[in-house]
Every structure is written in C-alpha cells, then in structure tokens.
C-alpha positions as CSV (number, residue, x, y, z in Angstrom):
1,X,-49.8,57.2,97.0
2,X,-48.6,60.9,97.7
3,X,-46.8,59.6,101.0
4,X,-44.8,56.4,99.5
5,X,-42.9,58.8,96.0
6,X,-40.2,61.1,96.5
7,X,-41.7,64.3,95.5
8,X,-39.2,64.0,92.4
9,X,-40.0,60.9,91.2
10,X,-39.3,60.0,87.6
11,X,-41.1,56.8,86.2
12,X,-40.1,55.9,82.6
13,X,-41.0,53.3,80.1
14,X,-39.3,52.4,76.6
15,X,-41.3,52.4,74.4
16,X,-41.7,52.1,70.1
17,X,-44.3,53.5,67.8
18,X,-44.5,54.7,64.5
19,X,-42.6,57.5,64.7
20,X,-39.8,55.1,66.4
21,X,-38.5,54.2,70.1
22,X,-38.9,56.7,72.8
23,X,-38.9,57.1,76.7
24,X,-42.4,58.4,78.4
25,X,-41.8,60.3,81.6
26,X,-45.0,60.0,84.1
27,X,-44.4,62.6,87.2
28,X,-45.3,61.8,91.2
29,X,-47.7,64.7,90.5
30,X,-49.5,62.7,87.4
31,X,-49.4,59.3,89.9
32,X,-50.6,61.1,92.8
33,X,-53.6,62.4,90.4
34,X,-54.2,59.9,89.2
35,X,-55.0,57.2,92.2
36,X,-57.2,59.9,93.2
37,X,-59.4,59.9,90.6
38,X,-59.6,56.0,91.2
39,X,-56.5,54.9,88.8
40,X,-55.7,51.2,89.9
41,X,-59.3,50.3,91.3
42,X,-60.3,48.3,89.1
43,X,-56.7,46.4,88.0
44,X,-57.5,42.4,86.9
45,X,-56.4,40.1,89.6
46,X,-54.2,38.7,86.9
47,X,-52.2,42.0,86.8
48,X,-52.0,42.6,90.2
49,X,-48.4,42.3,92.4
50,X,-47.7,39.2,92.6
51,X,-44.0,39.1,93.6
52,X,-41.9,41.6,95.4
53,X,-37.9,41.1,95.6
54,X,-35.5,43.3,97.1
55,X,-32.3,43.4,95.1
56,X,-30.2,45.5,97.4
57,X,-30.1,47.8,100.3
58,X,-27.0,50.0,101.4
59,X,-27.6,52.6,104.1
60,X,-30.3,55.2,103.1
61,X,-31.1,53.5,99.3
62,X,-32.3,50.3,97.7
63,X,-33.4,48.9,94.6
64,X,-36.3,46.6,94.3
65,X,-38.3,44.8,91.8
66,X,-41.8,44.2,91.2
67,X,-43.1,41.4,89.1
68,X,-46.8,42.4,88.6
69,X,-48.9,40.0,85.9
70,X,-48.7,42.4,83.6
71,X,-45.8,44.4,83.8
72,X,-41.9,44.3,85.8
73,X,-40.9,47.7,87.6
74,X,-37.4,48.1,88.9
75,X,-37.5,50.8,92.0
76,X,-34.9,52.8,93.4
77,X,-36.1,54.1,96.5
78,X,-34.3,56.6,98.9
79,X,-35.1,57.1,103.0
80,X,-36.7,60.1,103.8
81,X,-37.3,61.7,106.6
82,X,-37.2,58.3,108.0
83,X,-39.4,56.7,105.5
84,X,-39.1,54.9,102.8
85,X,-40.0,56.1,99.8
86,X,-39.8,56.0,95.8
87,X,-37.4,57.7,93.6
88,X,-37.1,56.1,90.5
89,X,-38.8,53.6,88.3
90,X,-37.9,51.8,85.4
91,X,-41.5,49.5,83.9
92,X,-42.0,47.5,81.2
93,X,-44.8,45.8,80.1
94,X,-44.9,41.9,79.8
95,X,-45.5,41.0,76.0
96,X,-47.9,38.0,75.0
C-alpha cells in the first residue's frame, strides 16, 4: 500500500448524518496503517474490484475509475519517481 499513494494523498467521501452533509478526509498515513493491521483481508467477493477504467492520461497524470461491488472511487494519480502512484481519491458508496 505505502509504495502505490503519494505520500500526500487526500481520500474523501460526501457524506450526511445528523448533524448534516460533510466531507471525511482519510490520510495515506491512516491507509498505510491500516492494511497493516490486515484492513481489506477479509473484503466479500461481492465488494471486491471488479472493473478498472482509465479515463485519461496526459504526460505525468491520469485519472481512473474503480467500480468495486460496493463502492466507485475516481483516482487522480501522478508519476513519481518513475512510478505510478495515487494522489487523490474521490469514493462513494453504492446505495441499495
């Protein structure tokens, strides 16, 4: 995980409660942490990626979706020291 995010990623989600709408932030640090304690082992085969699609590439950035079973991301990633890697992601999850 540590080696495919930009060490400043930002991945956000919309989302409502009772207090109304608003944006959490989850960190490459919190990601990194937590696939090491075993985050995404045990993910349902119905939630799992199921369809990647690259919207667009120009030079040294792209954007790219991900249509998992349970959610969409939309990535921005940026090359990096000649990798590719993570920078952004927008998520949300799929409603019943």
């Amino acid at each position: 995980m540590a080696r495919a995010l930009h060490p400043e990623l930002a991945k956000r989600i919309q989302q409502s409660g009772d207090q109304g709408t608003f944006v959490r932030d989850m960190t490459a640090s919190e990601l990194v942490f937590g696939t090491r304690r075993g985050g995404g082992t045990n993910t349902p085969a119905d939630e799992r990626r199921s369809d990647v699609r690259i919207l667009d590439i120009f030079q040294n950035t792209a954007s790219v979706r991900v249509d998992a079973g349970g959610w969409i991301d939309y990535m921005h990633m940026v090359k990096r020291d000649g990798r590719w890697v993570f920078l952004n992601v927008l998520w949300e999850v799929r409603r019943p």
